[in-house]
N, C-alpha and C positions, 0 to 999 in steps of 0.2 A: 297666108301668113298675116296679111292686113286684117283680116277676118278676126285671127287668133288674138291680134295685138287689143285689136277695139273692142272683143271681149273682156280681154284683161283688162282695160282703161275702165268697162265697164261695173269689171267687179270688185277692184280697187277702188273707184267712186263711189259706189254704195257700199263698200265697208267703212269707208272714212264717214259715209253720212250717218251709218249706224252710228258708228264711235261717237261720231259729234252729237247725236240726239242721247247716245245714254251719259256722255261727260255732262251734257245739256241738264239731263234729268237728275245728275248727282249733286249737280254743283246749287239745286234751288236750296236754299235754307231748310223748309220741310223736309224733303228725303234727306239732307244731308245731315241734318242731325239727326232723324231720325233714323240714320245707320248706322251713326256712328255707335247709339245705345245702342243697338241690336249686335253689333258687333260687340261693344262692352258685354251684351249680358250672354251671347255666344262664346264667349273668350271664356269668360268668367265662368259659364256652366261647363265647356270643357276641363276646365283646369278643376273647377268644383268635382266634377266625373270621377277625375285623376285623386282627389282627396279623400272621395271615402270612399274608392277603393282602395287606396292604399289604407284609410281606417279599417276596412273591411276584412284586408288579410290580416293586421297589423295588430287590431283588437277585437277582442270578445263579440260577438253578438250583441249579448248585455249592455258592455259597455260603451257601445257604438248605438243603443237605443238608451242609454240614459245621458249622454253629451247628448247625441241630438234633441231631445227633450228638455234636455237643459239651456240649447241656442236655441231652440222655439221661443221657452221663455224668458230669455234674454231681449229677442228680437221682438216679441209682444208687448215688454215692458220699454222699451225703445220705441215702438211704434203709437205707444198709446201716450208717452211721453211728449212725442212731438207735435203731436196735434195735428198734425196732416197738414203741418208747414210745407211740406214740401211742395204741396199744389200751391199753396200761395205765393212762395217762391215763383213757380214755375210762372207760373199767370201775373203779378207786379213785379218783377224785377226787368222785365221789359222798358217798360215806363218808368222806373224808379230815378232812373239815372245819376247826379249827382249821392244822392240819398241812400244807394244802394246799400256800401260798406255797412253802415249804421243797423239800415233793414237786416242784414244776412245775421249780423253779430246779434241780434236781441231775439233771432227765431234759433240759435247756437244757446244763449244760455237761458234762456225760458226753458228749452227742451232739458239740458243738461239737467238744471235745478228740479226739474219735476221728475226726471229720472232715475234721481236718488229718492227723492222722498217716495217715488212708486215703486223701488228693488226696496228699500224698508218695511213698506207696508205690506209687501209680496214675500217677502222671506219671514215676516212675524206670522204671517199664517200659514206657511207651508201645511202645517199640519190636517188641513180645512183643505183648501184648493188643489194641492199636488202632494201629496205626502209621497209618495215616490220619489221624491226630488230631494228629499231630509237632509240628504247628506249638502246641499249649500247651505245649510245653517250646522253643518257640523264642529265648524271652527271660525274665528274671528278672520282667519285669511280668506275663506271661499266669501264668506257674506262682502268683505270688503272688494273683492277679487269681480264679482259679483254684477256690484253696483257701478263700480265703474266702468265693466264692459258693456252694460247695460245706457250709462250717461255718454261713453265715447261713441258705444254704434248710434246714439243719435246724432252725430258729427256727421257717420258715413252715410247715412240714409239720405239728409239734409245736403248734403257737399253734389254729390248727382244731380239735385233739383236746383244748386246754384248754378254751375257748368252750366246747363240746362238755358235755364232760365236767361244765363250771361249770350246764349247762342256760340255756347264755346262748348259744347258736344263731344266732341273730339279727343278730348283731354280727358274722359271718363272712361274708354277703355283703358286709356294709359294708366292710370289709377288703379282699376279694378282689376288690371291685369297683373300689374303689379302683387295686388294683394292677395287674389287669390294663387299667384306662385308662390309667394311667400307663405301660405297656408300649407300647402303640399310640402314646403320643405319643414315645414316645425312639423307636421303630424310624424315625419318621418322619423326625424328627430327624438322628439322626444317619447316614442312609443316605448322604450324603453326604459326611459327614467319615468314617468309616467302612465302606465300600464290601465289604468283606469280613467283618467280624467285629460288624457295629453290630447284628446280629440278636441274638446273645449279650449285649454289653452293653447293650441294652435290656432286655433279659430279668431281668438280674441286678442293674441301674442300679437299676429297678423297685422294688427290695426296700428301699429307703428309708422306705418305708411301716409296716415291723414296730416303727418306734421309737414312733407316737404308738399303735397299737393295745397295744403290747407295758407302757407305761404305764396306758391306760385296762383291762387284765389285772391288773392287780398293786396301783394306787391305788385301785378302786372294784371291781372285781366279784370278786375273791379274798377282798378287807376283807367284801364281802356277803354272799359264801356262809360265810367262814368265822361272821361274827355269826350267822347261819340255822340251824347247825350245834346240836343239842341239846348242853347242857353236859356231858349223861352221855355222852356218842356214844363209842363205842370209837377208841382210838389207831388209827392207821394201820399196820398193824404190816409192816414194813418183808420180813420172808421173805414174806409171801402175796404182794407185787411179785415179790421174786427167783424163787419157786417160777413163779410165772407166766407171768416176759417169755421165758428163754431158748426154750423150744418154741414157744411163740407169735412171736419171733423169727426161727427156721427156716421156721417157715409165711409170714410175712412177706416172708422172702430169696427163697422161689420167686415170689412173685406178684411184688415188685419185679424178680426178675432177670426174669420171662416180660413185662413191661410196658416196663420202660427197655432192656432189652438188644434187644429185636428192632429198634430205628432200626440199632444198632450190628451187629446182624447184616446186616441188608439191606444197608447203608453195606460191609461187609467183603466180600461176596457177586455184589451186580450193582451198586455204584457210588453216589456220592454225588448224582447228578440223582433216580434213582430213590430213595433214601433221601428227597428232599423232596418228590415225590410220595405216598410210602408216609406220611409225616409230617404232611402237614395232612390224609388219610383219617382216622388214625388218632388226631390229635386232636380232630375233628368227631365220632366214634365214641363214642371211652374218656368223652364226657360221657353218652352213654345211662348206660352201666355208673354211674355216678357216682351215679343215682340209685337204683339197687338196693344202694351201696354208703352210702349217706348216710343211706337209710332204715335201715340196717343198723348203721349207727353209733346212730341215736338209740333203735333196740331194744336196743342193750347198755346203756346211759344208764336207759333204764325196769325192762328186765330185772334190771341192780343193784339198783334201788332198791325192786321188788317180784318176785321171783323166780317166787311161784307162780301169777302169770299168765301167765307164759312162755310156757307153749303155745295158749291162745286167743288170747294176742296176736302170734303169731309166725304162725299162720295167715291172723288178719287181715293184717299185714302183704305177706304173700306175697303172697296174691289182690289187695289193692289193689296195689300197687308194679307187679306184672307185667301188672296192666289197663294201666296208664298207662307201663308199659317198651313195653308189644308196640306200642302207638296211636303212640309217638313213632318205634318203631321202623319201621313200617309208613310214616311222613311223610318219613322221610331214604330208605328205598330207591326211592320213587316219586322221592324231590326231588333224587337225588343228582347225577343226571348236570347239575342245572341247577346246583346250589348248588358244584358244582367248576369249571364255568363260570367263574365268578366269580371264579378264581384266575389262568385262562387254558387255552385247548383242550387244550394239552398234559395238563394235570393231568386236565380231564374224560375225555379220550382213556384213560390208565392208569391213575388210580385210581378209576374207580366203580363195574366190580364189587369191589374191595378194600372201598371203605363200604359198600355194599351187603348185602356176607357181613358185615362184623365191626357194623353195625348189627342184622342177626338177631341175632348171638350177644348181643348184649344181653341179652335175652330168659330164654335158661338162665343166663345170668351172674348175672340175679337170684336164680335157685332158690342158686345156689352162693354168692352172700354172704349171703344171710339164715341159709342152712345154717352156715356162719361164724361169725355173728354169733352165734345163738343157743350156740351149742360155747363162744365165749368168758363168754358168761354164767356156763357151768356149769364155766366154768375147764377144760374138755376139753381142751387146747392140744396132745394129740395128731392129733385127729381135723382139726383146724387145717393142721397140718403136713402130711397124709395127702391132704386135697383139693387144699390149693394147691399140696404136690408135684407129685403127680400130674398136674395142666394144666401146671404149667412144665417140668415133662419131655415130656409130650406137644406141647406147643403148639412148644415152641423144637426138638426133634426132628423135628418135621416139618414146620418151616417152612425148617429147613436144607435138609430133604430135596426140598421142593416149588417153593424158588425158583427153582432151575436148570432147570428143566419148565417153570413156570406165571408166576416175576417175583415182582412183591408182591403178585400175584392168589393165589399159593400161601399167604400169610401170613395171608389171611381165610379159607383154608381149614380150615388148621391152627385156626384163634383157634374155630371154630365148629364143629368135629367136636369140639375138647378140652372145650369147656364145657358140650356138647349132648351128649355119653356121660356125663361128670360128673353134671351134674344129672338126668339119667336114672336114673340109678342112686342119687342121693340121694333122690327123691322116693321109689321105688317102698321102700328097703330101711331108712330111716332119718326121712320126714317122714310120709307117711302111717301106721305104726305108732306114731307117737309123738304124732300128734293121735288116733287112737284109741282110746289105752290110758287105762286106767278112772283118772275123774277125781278120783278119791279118789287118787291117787298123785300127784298135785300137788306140788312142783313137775315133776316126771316130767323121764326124762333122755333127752337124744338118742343113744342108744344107735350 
């Protein structure tokens, strides 16, 4: 019986010192925000799931690849809008401190203002660049409808990299969670009074939700961090932004053009049925990526605010993220064929090897955002530009070239050869040398 007890004592102690080393492991700033995205953008791709399937049964084929098409270019015109503020967020609002309010509000309407004049200049030429899309310039309500879902998603893109940035993480599931139920219930809704287009205004209805978040930003966690802020802490100096965003910016435009533009090519290519096929793969997908991309955000967040751990912590990062990329990645290729079921045969029929291939590419897509992330730490904003060029030329070049061969089977081709030569080539020539090199050169650069 004394035998049995001090077993017990035994296993009870070592479970509590488990508990205590993974409480240990949650509660660092790093993983802890960086779960909190991962959680947001796993919440948020569930409930996304939940959305266009129910678009799926609810509307057309058709009309389920031209709203998708239509929130591609929505979110293209929003992305290119904002300049890829949102890295710069992420990376000075650390240090900003007092200063911050002012910084958030002038990367809010720069975006917004350039958001209308880019839905202007994009719906004057419909006829050139997407004419499939004609009907937002069919009436003075879509154009106007249009532009402003266009100026507000750069609110919601931006509001993520403030949290973020504030080390208030946390509060971005809340948000997103928020909004994407509140998405599932307008598709529902209004499938009915809107038959063709309710996929779209659910989508953008949705964004009602930035008004109570975007107060709880600016009344209480902006007042926090700026109080938190040392009274000596350096000004915020306004060129180290400017020197910063425009090349970091370029690198932005290729990832956003190789992510939003390929519905739009597929849509231009082999048709609007198959763009809604290619469209809920592809969204079920891009949430792997989300967490090599989230973990990635919260290493530019630590990275600012201690540089010369950079590289023991950018290792650690790597190996954990890509344990738990490859395990999720590995549960969507087995599950795929069942989980597009659920959309209807047709979808599982065409797009499951398309999930199948761009869930692998998950996998190197981690090497290739942490590679990212850690370049923006060291403000490299070349080597930035150099990566994500490099996949949105590759990936959009040969998805051009492989849809008339392969369908949207060709588009996971492309997505997994561009980020699986990429990261090949970043580990062996730029990540392994740069955890090697002698520790006394701290912070050490990623050459």
């Amino acid at each position: 019986m004394a035998v049995s007890t001090n077993q017990r004592s035994i296993a009870i102690g070592s479970g509590a010192a488990i508990l205590a080393r993974l409480l240990e492991h949650a509660r660092t700033p790093l993983y802890w925000n960086g779960y909190a995205l991962i959680v947001s953008s796993g919440a948020s791709s569930a409930l996304g799931m939940v959305f266009w399937i129910v678009a799926a049964r609810a509307y057309s084929a058709e009309a389920v690849g031209l709203n998708s098409a239509m929130i591609a270019a929505m979110m293209f015109l929003a992305g290119v809008s904002q300049f890829n503020l949102m890295s710069a967020l992420i990376r000075f609002i650390p240090a900003a401190g007092r200063h911050t309010a002012r910084f958030v509000l002038s990367t809010y309407l720069v975006s917004i203002v350039t958001a209308v004049f880019a839905s202007i200049i994009f719906l004057g030429g419909l006829d050139v660049w997407a004419p499939r899309l004609a009907v937002l310039r069919s009436s003075p309500v879509f154009m106007v409808w249009f532009t402003l879902a266009a100026a507000v998603w750069c609110v919601q893109v931006l509001q993520d990299s403030v949290l973020t940035g504030l080390r208030q993480a946390t509060w971005v599931p809340v948000s997103n969670i928020l909004y994407a139920g509140l998405k599932v219930v307008l598709v529902v809704g209004l499938a009915t009074v809107l038959p063709r287009y309710g996929v779209f205004a659910a989508w953008t209805g949705a964004l009602v939700i930035l008004i109570p978040t975007t107060a709880v930003i600016f009344w209480r966690l902006i007042p926090a961090h700026a109080r938190m802020s040392p009274p000596d802490a350096e000004r915020l100096d306004p060129m180290q932004v400017i020197r910063y965003v425009p090349a970091d910016y370029l690198g932005s435009l290729a990832w956003l053009g190789v992510t939003t533009l390929l519905p739009i090519l597929v849509a231009s290519v082999v048709g609007l049925a198959e763009t809604a096929y290619f469209y809920v793969a592809w969204g079920i997908a891009f949430a792997l990526c989300d967490v090599g991309d989230n973990m990635g955000y919260s290493l530019v967040v630590e990275g600012a605010n201690n540089p010369k751990s950079l590289r023991t912590t950018s290792r650690r990062v790597l190996v954990h993220t890509t344990g738990i990329v490859l395990g999720l990645a590995l549960l969507v290729i087995v599950a795929a064929p069942y989980v597009l079921l659920v959309f209807g045969q047709t979808y599982a029929a065409e797009a499951t090897t398309l999930l199948q291939l761009l869930a692998l590419a998950a996998v190197p897509h981690t090497v290739n955002a942490l590679y990212v992330s850690v370049a923006r730490v060291q403000r490299r904003t070349g080597a930035v530009v150099a990566v994500l060029g490099t996949l949105c030329v590759l990936v959009l070049g040969m998805s051009y070239l492989l849809l008339g061969t392969y369908g949207i089977t060709g588009v996971g081709i492309a997505w997994l050869f561009g980020h699986t030569s990429i990261a090949v080539v970043l580990l062996l020539t730029r990540f392994i040398p740069f955890w090697r090199a002698d520790a006394a050169s701290e912070p050490g650069r990623l050459v």
